[in-house]
C-alpha beads as a LAMMPS data file, in Angstrom:
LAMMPS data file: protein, C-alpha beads

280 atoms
279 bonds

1 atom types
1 bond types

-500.0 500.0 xlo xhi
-500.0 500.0 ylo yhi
-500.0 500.0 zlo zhi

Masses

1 110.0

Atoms # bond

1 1 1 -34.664 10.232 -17.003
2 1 1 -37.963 10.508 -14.915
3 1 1 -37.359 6.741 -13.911
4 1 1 -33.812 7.607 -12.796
5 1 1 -35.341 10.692 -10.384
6 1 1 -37.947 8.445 -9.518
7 1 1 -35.522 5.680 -7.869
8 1 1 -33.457 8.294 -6.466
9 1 1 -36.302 9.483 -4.603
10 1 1 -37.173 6.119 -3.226
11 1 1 -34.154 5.921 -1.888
12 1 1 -34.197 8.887 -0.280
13 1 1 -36.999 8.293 1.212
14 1 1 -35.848 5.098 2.341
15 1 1 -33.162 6.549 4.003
16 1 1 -35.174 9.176 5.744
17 1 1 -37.567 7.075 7.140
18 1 1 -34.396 4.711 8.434
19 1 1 -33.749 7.048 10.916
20 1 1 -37.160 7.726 12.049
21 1 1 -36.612 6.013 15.919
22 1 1 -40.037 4.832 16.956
23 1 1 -38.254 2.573 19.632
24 1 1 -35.051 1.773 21.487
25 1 1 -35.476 -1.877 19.691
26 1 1 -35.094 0.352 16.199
27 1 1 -32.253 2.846 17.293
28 1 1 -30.208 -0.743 18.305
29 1 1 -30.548 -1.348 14.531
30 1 1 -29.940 1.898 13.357
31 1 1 -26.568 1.986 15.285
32 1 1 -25.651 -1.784 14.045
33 1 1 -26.714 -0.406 10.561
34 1 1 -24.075 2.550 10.386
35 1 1 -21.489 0.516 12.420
36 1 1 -21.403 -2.504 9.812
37 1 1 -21.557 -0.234 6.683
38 1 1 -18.551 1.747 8.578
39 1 1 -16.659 -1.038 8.914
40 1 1 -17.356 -2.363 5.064
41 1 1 -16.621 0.729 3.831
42 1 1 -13.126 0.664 6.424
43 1 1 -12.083 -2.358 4.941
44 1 1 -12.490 -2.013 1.111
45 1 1 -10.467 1.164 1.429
46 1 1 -7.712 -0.467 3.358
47 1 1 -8.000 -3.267 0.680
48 1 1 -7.232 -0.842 -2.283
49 1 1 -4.787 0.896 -0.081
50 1 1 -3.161 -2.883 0.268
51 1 1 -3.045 -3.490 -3.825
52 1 1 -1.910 -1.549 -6.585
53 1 1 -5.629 -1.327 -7.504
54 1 1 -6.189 2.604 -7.204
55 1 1 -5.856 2.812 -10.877
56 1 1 -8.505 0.060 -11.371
57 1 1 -10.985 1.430 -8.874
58 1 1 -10.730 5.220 -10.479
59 1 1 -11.260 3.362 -14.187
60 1 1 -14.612 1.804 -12.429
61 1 1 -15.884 4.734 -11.189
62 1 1 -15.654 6.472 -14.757
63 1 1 -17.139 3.843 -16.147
64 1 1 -19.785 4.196 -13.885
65 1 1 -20.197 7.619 -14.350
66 1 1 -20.322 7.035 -18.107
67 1 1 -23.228 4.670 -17.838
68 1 1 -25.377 7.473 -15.700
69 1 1 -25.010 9.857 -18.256
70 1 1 -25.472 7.328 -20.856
71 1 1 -29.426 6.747 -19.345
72 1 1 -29.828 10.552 -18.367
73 1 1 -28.981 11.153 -22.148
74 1 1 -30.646 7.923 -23.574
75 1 1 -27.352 6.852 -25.186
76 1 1 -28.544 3.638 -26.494
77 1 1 -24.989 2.134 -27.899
78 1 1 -23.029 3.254 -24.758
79 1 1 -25.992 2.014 -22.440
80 1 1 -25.882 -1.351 -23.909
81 1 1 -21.929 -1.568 -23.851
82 1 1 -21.763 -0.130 -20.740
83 1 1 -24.508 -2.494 -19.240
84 1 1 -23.164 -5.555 -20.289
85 1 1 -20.126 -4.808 -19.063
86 1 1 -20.861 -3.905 -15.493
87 1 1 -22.546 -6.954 -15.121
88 1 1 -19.494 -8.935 -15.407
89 1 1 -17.098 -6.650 -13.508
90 1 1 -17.793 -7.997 -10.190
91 1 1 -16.412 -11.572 -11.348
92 1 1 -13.453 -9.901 -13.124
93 1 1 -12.146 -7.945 -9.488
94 1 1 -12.646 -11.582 -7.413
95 1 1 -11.039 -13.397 -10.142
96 1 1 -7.866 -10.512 -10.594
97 1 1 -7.603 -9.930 -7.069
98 1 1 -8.554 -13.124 -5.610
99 1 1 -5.205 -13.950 -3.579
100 1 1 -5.561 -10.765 -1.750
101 1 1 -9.353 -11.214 -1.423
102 1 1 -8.402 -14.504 0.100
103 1 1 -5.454 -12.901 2.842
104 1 1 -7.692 -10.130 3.756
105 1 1 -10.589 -12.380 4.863
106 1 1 -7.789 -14.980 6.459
107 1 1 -7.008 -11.636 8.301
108 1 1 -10.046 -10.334 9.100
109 1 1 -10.565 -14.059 11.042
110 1 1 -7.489 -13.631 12.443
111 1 1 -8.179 -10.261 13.795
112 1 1 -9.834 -8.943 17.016
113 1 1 -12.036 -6.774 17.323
114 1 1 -9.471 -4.067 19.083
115 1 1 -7.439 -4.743 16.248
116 1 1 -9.730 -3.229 13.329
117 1 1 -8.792 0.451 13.503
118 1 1 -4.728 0.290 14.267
119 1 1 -3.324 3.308 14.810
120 1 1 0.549 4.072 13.965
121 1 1 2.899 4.636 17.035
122 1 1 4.856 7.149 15.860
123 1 1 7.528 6.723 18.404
124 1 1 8.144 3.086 17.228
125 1 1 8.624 4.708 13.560
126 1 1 11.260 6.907 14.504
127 1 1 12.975 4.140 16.476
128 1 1 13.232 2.199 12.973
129 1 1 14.063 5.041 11.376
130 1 1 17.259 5.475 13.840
131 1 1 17.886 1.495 13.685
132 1 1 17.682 1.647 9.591
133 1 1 20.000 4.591 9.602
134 1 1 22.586 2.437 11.822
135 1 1 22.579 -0.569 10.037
136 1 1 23.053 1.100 6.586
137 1 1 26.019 3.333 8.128
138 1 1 27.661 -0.112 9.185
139 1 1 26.633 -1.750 5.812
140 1 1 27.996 1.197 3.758
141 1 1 31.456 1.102 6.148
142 1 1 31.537 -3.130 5.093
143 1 1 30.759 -2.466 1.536
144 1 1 28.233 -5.120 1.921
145 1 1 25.219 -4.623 -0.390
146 1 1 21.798 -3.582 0.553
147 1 1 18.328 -3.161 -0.571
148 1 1 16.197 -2.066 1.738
149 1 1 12.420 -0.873 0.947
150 1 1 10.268 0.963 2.954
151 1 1 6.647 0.976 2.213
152 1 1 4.403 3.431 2.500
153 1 1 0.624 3.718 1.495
154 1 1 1.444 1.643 -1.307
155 1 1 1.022 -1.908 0.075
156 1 1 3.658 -4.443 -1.606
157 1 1 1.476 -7.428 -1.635
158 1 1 2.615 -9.225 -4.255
159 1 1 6.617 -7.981 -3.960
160 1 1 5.804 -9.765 -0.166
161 1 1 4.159 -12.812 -1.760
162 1 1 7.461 -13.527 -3.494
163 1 1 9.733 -13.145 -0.607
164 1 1 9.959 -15.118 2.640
165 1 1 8.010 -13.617 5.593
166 1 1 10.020 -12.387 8.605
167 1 1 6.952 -10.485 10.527
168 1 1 10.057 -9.224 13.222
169 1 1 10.440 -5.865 14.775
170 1 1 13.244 -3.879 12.813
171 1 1 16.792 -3.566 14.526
172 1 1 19.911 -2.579 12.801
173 1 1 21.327 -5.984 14.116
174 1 1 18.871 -7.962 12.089
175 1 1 19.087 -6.214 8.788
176 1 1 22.666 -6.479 8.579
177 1 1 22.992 -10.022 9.179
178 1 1 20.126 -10.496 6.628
179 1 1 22.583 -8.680 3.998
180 1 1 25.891 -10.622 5.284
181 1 1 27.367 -12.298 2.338
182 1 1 27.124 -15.712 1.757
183 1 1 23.715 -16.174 4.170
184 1 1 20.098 -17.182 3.239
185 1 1 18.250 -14.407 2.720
186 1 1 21.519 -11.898 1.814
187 1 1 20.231 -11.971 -2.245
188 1 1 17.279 -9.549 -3.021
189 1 1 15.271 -6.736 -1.078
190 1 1 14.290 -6.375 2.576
191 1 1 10.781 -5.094 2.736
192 1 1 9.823 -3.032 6.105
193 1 1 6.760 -1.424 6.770
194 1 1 6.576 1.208 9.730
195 1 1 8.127 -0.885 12.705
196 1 1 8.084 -4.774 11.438
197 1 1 10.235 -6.420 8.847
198 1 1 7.763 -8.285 7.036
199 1 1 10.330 -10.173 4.093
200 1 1 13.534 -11.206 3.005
201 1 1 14.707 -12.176 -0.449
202 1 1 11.930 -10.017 -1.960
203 1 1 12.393 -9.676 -5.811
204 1 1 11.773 -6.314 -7.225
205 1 1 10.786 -4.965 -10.890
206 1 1 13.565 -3.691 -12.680
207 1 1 13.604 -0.125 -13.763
208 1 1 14.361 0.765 -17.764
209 1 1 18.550 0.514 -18.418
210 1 1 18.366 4.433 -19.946
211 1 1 16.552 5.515 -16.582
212 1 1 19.670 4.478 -14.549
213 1 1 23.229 5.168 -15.367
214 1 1 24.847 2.217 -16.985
215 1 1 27.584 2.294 -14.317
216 1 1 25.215 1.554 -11.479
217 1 1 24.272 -1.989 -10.843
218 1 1 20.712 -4.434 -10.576
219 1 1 20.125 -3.391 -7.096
220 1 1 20.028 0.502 -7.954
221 1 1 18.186 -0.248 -11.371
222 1 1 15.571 -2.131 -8.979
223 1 1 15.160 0.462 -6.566
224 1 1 14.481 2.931 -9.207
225 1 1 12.218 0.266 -10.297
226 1 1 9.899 -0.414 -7.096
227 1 1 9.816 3.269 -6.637
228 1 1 8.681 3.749 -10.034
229 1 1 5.369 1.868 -9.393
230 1 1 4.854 2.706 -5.624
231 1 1 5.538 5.798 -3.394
232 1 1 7.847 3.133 -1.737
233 1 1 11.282 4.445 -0.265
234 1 1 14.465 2.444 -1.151
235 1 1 18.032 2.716 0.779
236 1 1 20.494 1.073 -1.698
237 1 1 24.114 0.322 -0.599
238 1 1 26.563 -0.102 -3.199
239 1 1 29.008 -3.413 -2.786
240 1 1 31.655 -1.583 -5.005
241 1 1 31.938 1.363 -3.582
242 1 1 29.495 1.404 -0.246
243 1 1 28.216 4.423 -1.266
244 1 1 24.363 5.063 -0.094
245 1 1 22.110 5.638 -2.461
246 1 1 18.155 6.906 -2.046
247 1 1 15.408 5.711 -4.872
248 1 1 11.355 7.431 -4.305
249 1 1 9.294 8.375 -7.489
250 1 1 11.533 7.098 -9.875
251 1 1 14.526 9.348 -8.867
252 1 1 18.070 8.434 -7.175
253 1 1 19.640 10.561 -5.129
254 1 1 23.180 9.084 -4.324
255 1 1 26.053 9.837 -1.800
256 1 1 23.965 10.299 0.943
257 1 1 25.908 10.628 4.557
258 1 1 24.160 9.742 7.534
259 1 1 22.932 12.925 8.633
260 1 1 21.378 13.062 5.144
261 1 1 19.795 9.715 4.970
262 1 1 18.301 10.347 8.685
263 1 1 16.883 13.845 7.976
264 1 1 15.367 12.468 4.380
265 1 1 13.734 9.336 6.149
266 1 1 12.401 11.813 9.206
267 1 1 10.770 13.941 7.118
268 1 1 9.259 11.682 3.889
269 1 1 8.243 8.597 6.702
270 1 1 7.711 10.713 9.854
271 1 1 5.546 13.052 8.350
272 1 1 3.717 10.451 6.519
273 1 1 2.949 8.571 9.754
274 1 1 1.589 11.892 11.708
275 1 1 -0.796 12.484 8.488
276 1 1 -1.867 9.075 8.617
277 1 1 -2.924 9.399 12.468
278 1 1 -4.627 12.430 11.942
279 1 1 -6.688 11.425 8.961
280 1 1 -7.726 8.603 11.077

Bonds

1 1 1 2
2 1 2 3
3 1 3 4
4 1 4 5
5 1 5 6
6 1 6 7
7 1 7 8
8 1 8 9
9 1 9 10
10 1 10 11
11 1 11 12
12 1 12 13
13 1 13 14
14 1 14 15
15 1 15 16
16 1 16 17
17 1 17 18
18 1 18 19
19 1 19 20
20 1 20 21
21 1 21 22
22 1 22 23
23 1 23 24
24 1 24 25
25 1 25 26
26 1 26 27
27 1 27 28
28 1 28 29
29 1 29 30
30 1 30 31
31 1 31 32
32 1 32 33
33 1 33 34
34 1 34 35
35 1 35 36
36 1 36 37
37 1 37 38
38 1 38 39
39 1 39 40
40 1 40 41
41 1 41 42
42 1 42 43
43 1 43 44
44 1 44 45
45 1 45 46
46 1 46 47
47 1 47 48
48 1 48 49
49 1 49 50
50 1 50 51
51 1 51 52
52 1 52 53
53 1 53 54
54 1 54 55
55 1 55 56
56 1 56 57
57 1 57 58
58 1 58 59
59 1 59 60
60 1 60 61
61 1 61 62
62 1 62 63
63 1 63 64
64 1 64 65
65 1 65 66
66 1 66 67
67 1 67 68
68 1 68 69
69 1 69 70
70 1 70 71
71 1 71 72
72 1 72 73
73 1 73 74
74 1 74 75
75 1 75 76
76 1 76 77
77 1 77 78
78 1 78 79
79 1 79 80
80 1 80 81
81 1 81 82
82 1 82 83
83 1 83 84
84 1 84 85
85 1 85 86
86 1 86 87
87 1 87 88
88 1 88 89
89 1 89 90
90 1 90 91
91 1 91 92
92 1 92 93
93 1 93 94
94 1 94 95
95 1 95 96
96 1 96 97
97 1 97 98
98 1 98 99
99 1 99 100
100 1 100 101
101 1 101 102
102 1 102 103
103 1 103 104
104 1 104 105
105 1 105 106
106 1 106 107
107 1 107 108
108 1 108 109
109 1 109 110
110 1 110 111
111 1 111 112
112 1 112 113
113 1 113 114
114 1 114 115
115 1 115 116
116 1 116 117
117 1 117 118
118 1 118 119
119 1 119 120
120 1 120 121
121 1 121 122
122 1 122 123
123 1 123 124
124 1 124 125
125 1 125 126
126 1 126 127
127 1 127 128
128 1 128 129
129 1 129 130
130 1 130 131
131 1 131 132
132 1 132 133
133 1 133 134
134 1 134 135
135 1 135 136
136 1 136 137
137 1 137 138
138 1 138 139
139 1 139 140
140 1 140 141
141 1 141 142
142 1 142 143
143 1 143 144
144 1 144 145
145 1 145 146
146 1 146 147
147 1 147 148
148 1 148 149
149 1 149 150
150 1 150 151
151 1 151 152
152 1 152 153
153 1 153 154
154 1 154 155
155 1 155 156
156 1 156 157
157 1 157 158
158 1 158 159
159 1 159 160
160 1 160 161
161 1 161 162
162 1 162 163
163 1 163 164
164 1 164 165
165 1 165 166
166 1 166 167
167 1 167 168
168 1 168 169
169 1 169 170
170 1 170 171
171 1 171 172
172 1 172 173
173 1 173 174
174 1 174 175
175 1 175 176
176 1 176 177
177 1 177 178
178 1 178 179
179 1 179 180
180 1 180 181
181 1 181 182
182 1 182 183
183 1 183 184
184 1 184 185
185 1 185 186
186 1 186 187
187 1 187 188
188 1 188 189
189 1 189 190
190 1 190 191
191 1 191 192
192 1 192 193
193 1 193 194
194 1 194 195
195 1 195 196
196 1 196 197
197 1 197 198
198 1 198 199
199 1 199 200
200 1 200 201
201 1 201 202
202 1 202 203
203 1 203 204
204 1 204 205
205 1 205 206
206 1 206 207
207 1 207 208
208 1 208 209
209 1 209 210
210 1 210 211
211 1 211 212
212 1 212 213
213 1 213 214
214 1 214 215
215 1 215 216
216 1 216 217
217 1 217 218
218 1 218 219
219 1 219 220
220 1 220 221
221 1 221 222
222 1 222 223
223 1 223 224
224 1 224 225
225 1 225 226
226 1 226 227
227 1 227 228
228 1 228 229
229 1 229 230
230 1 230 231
231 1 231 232
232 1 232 233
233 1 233 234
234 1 234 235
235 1 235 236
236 1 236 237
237 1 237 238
238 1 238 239
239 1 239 240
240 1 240 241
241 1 241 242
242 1 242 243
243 1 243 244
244 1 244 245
245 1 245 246
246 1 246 247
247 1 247 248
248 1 248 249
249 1 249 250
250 1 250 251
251 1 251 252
252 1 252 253
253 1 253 254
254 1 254 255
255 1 255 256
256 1 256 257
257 1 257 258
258 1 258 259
259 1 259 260
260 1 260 261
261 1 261 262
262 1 262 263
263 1 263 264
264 1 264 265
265 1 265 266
266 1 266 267
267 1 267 268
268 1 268 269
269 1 269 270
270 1 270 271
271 1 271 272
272 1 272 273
273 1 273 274
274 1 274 275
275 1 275 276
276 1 276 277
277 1 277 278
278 1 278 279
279 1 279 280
């Protein structure tokens, strides 16, 4: 316990003395100092944003909260456990997530430097929103069916990885000649995220058979899926019937008009954007 207080204290004094600016040559590293821990910090929260690894990241931090109470409390079986553990877990994360790893520092090289804090035109989103609206209307009219996904903070990464990049801006032209019969890239899920089509032929997880009705077909029981294990969106359009059909948190909503599907994307996506901005 005292040796615990007694590194805190270092620290803290350490910190303190950091920003003790005895010259302009020492403020210039002070400001570089903040800056690069800013932008660390930036970028391992947009990489668990970008993975499903929330759930992974909140099982860490109780872990690490176990092993400070197991040394406040001299725990000696859970302190050993713990401690052995912890000092492997840095090679288990690079070796689980080590295709994303690997895109986000392709992207980060990619990147400039007035690229690193994006922020979300949310003009451009309601301008999808509109063209998604259209080309579902026209879909629904065909009987021509659709699966289109709409992610949200939730990043897709490996739905994406499975699919074959598009990276185009969304029009309702586009998606329905993407879902015309008898074409490439007509089988599986569209994925779109804001303003920008980013895949085709994207194969989703399937949702439980007695969590959809048993009339409904694999494109509603995978909509129910992907929204199941994301906070994606999904428009499904029926090819039997062209009715549309809405799948978020593991719920459908179906025979949806227009109007409907427009004011339900305005207010879930919209509002999501104008948080987004603000938080930023």
């Amino acid at each position: 316990m005292n040796n615990i207080w007694t590194q805190c204290v270092d620290y803290l004094y350490k910190i303190v003395n950091a920003f003790e600016l005895t010259s302009i040559w020492r403020f210039i590293v002070l400001v570089f100092d903040l800056a690069s821990v800013a932008i660390i910090f930036y970028y391992v929260y947009k990489f668990i944003k970008e993975t499903r690894a929330k759930q992974i990241v909140k099982g860490i931090l109780i872990l690490l909260g176990l092993l400070i109470i197991s040394k406040i409390f001299n725990m000696v079986i859970l302190k050993f456990i713990l401690t052995n553990f912890i000092t492997y877990w840095v090679l288990l994360i690079i070796v689980i997530f080590q295709p994303e790893i690997r895109s986000g520092f392709e992207k980060i090289g990619r990147s400039r430097i007035t690229d690193m804090f994006d922020v979300d035109d949310t003009m451009l989103v309601k301008h999808s929103i509109s063209e998604i609206v259209k080309a579902t209307e026209i879909l629904s009219l065909k009987k021509i069916g659709a699966l289109i996904v709409l992610e949200q903070d939730t990043k897709l990464a490996d739905i994406l990885r499975e699919g074959i990049p598009l990276n185009a801006r969304v029009s309702a032209e586009l998606i329905q000649n993407i879902f015309t019969p008898r074409t490439p890239l007509h089988d599986g899920a569209v994925v779109i995220d804001k303003n920008e089509i980013l895949a085709a032929k994207c194969i989703l997880p399937l949702a439980a058979e007695n969590s959809v009705e048993k009339s409904l077909g694999t494109r509603h029981r995978a909509a129910v899926g992907i929204s199941e294990v994301s906070d994606a969106i999904v428009i499904v359009v029926s090819e039997e019937t062209g009715i549309i059909s809405v799948a978020s948190s593991g719920k459908l909503t179906r025979n949806m008009t227009k109007e409907d599907l427009s004011k339900y994307l305005n207010i879930k996506i919209n509002k999501s954007s104008l948080k987004n901005i603000k938080s930023k």
